[in-house]
C-alpha positions as CSV (number, residue, x, y, z in Angstrom):
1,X,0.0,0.0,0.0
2,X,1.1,3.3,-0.4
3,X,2.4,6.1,1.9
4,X,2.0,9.2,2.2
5,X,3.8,11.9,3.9
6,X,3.0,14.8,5.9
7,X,5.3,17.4,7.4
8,X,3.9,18.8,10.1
9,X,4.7,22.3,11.3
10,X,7.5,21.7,14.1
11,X,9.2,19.8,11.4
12,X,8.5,16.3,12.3
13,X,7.2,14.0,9.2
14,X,3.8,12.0,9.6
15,X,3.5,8.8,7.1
16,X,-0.4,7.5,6.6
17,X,-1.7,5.0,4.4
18,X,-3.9,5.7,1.5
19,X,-7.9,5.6,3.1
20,X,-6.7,7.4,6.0
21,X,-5.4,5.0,8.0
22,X,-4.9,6.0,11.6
23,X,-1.2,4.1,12.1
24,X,1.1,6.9,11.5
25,X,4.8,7.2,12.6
26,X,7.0,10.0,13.2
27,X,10.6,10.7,12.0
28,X,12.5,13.2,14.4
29,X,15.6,11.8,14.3
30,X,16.0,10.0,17.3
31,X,18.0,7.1,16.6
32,X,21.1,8.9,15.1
33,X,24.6,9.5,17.0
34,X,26.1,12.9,16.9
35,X,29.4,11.1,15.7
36,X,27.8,10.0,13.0
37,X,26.9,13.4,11.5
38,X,29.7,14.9,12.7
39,X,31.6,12.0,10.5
40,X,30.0,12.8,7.6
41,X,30.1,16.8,7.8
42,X,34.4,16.1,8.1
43,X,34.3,13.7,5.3
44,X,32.7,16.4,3.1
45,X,36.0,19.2,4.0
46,X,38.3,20.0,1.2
47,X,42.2,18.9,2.3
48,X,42.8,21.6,0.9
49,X,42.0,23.8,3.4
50,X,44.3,22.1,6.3
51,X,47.2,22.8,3.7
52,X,45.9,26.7,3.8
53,X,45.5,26.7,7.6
54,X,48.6,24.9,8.5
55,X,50.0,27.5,6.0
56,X,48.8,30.5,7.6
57,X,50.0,29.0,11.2
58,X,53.5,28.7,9.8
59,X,53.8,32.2,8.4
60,X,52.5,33.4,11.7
61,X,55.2,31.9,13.2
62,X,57.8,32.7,11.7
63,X,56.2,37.0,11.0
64,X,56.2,36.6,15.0
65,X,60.3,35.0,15.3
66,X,61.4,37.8,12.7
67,X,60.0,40.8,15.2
68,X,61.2,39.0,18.2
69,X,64.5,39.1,16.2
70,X,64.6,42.4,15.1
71,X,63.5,43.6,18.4
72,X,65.8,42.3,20.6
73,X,69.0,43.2,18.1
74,X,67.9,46.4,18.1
75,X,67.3,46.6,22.3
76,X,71.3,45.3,22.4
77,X,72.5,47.6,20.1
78,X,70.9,50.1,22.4
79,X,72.4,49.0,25.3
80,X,75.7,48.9,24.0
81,X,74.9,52.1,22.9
82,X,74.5,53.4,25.5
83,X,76.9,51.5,27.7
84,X,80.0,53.5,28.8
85,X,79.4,56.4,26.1
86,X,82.4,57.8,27.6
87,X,84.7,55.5,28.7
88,X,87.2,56.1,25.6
89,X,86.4,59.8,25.3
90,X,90.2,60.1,26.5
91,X,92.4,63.6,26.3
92,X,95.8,63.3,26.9
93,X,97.0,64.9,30.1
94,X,97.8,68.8,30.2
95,X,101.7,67.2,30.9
96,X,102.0,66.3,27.1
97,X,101.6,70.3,25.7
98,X,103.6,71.5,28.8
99,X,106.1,69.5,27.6
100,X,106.7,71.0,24.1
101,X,106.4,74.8,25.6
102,X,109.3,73.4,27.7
103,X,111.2,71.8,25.1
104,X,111.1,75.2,23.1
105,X,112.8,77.3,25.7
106,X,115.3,74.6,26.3
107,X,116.0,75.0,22.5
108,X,116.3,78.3,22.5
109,X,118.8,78.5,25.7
110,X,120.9,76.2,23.6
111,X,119.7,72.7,23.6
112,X,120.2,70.5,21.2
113,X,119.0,66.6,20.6
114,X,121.4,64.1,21.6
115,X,124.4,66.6,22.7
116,X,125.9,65.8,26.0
117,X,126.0,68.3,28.6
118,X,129.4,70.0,28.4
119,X,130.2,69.5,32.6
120,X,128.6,68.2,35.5
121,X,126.6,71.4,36.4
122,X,125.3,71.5,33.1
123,X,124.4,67.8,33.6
124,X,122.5,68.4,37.0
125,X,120.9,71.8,36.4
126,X,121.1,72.5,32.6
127,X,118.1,72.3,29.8
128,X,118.7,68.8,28.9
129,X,117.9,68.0,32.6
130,X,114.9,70.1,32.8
131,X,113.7,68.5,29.4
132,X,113.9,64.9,31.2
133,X,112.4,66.2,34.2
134,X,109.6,67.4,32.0
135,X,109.3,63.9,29.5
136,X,109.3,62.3,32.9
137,X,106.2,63.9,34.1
138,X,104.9,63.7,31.4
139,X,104.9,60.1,31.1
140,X,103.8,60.1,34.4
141,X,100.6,61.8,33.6
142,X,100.2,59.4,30.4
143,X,100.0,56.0,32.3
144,X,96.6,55.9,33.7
145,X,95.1,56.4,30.0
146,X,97.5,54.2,28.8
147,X,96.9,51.5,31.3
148,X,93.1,51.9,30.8
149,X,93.5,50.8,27.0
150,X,95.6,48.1,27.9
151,X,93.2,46.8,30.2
152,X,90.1,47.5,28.0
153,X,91.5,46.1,24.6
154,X,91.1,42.5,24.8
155,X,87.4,42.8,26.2
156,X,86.5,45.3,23.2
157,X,88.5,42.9,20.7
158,X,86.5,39.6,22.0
159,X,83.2,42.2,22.3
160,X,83.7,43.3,18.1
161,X,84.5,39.9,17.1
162,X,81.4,38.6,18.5
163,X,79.1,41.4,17.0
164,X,78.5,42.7,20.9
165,X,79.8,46.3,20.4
166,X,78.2,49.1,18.3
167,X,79.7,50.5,14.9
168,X,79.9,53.9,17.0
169,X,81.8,52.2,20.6
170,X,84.1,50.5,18.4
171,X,85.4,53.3,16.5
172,X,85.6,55.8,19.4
173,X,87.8,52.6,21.1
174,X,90.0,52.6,17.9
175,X,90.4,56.3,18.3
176,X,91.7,55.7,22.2
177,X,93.8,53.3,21.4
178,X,95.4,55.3,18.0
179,X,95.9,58.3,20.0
180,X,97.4,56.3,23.2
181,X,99.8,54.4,20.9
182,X,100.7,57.3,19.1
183,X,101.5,59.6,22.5
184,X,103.6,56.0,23.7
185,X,105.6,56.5,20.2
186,X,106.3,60.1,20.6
187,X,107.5,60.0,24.8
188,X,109.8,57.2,23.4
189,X,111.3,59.4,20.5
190,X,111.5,62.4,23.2
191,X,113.7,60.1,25.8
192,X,116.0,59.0,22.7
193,X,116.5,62.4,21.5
194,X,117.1,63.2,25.5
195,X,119.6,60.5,25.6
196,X,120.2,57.7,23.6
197,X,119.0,54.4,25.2
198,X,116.5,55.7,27.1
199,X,113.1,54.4,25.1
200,X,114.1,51.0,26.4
201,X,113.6,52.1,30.2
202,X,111.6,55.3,30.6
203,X,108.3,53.7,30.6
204,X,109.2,51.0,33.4
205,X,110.8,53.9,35.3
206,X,107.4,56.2,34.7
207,X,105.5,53.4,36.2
208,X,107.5,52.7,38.9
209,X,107.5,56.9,39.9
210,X,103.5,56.7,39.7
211,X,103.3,53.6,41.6
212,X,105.4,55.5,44.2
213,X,102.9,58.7,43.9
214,X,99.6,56.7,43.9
215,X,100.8,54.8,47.1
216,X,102.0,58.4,48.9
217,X,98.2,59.6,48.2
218,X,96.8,57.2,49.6
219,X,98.9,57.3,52.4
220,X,98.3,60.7,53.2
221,X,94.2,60.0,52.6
222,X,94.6,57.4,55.5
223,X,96.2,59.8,57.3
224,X,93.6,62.7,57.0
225,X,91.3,59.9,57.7
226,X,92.7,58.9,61.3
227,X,93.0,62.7,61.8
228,X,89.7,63.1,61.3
229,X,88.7,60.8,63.4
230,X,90.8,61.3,66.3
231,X,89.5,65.3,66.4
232,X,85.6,63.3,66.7
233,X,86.7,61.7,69.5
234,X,88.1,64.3,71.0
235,X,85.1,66.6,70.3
236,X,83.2,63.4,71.9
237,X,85.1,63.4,75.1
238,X,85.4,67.3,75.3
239,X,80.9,66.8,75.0
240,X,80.9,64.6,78.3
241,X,80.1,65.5,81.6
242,X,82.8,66.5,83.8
243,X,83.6,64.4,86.4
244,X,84.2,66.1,90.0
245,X,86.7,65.7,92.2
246,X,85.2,63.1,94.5
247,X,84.1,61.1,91.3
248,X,87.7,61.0,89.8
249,X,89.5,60.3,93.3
250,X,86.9,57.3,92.8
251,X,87.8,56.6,90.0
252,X,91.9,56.8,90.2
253,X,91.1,54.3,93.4
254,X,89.6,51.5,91.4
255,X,92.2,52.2,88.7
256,X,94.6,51.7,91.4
257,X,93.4,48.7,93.0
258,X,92.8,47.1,89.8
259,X,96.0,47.7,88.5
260,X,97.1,46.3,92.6
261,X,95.0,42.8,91.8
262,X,96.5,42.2,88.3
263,X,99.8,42.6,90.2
264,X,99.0,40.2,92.8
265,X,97.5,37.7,90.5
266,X,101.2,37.6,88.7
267,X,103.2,37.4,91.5
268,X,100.8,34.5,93.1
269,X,100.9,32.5,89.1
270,X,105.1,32.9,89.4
271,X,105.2,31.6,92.6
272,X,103.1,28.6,91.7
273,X,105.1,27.8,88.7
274,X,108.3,28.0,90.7
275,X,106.8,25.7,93.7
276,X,106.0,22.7,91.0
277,X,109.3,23.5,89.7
278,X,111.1,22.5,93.0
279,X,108.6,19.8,94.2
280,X,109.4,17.9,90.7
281,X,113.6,18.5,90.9
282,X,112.8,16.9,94.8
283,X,110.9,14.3,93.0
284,X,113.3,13.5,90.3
285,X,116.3,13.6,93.4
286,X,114.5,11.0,95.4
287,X,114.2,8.3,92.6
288,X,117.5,8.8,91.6
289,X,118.8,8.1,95.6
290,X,116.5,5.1,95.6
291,X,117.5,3.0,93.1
292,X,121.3,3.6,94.3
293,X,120.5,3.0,97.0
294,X,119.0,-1.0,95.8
295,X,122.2,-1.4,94.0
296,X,124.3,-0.9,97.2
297,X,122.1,-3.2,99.1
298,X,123.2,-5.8,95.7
C-alpha cells in the first residue's frame, strides 16, 4: 500500500496509508549518534584547506620569530649604545703640551738633541735636565690612560668579534687606542733624542715613579682619615660630663686597686710555677737516691 507523507509544522514527518489509516509514525531523528553526522560533515571538508590553515599558522610563526628578532637586536645595540658612552672619550693629560712649551725654551737656551751636557753642572741643572724632568712627568701623567687601554683592549676585541659592540663604541675605542699608541711613540722618540737608550727604560721607570705617587696619596688619605677621626673623638670626650673631684678620686682608686689585683694575681701565678718546679727536681732527686740505694744493698 502506499504512503504518504506529511510534514507537520515543528518539522517532524507524519506517514499514513492511503484511506486514512490512523497508524502513523514519526521521524524526528531519534535514533542517530552525533558522531555520525559529525563524520559525515568532516568527510565532506576540502584537504585543501588544512594545507591553507597549517600555511597560515606557519607564516604566523615565523612573521612573529622575525619581530622578536629584530627587536631584541635592536634593544642590544641600544644598550651597548649606551653603555660607557664615555669611557674612551680620553684627552691626553695637560703634561703632554707642557712638555713641548718646555722643550722650546730649552732650544732656545741652547739645547740640542742628543748633545751631551758639556760638565757636571750642566748635567745636573742645565736644559737637557729640565727636558727629562719634563718627559718624565709627562709620562707620568700618560699612564693611567695608557693602562686603561691596555686593560680595555682585549674585552672590546672579544666584544667586536662577537658582534656585541656598536659600529659607533668601536670606533671611538679605535680612536683611544690610535691616539694612546701614538702619545707612547712620541715620549719614546722624546727620551732617545734626550739621551740615547732611554726608550728602552723610561716607561718602566714612569711606572714605577707613579706607583710611588699613587701609594704616597693614599697614604696621606689614610692619614687625614685617622686625623679626622681622632678630632671626633676628642670633640666626643670634650661633650661629656665633667667628672668632679670626688668622682675621679673614685675613679683613680679602682684604677689603682685594679692595676694592685693584676699585680697580685702575677706574682701569686710565678710563685706557683716555681713551687711545682722545686717539688718535681725533689721528686726526680728521690728516685735517683732510691734506686742507688737497691744497688748498694746488691
Amino acid at each position: 500500500m502506499a504512503e504518504e507523507a506529511t510534514i507537520n509544522p515543528d518539522g517532524t514527518t507524519t506517514f499514513s496509508e492511503n484511506g486514512g489509516s490512523s497508524d502513523e509514525s514519526t521521524f524526528t531523528g531519534e535514533g542517530i549518534e552525533p558522531e555520525e553526522i559529525l563524520n559525515k560533515v568532516v568527510k565532506g571538508i576540502d584537504p585543501a584547506f588544512y594545507l591553507i590553515f597549517a600555511f597560515f599558522i606557519i607564516v604566523g610563526l615565523w612573521f612573529y620569530s622575525y619581530k622578536k628578532s629584530i627587536k631584541e637586536k635592536e634593544e642590544r645595540e641600544s644598550f651597548f649604545m649606551d653603555m660607557d658612552g664615555d669611557k674612551f672619550n680620553i684627552q691626553l693629560p695637560a703634561a703632554a703640551d707642557e712638555y713641548y712649551v718646555i722643550k722650546e725654551k730649552c732650544e732656545d737656551n741652547g739645547w740640542e738633541p742628543g748633545k751631551p751636557p758639556a760638565n757636571a753642572q750642566e748635567a745636573a741643572q742645565g736644559p737637557a735636565r729640565i727636558l727629562a724632568q719634563a718627559l718624565m712627568k709627562r709620562a707620568i701623567a700618560d699612564i693611567p690612560i695608557v693602562t686603561h687601554i691596555q686593560k680595555e683592549s682585549p674585552g672590546m676585541n672579544k666584544l667586536y668579534a662577537q658582534s656585541m659592540c656598536s659600529v659607533k663604541q668601536w670606533k671611538t675605542y679605535q680612536a683611544a687606542e690610535s691616539l694612546v699608541s701614538t702619545e707612547v711613540d712620541e715620549v719614546r722618540a722624546e727620551a732617545d733624542e734626550i739621551e740615547p737608550g732611554w726608550s728602552q727604560v723610561v716607561w718602566r721607570q714612569a711606572m714605577q715613579y707613579h706607583n710611588m705617587l699613587k701609594n704616597k696619596q693614599e697614604m696621606e688619605v689614610k692619614q687625614r682619615a685617622a686625623a679626622v677621626e681622632k678630632a671626633k673623638l676628642l670633640e666626643q670626650e670634650k661633650l661629656k660630663p665633667k667628672l668632679t673631684p670626688e668622682e675621679e678620686k673614685t675613679r683613680k682608686e679602682e684604677a689603682a686597686e685594679k692595676a694592685a689585683q693584676e699585680l697580685l694575681k702575677m706574682e701569686n701565678d710565678e710563685q706557683d710555677k716555681g713551687n711545682k718546679k722545686s717539688k718535681s727536681a725533689s721528686m726526680s732527686g728521690m728516685k735517683k737516691g732510691f734506686l742507688s740505694e737497691k744497688k748498694t744493698k746488691k
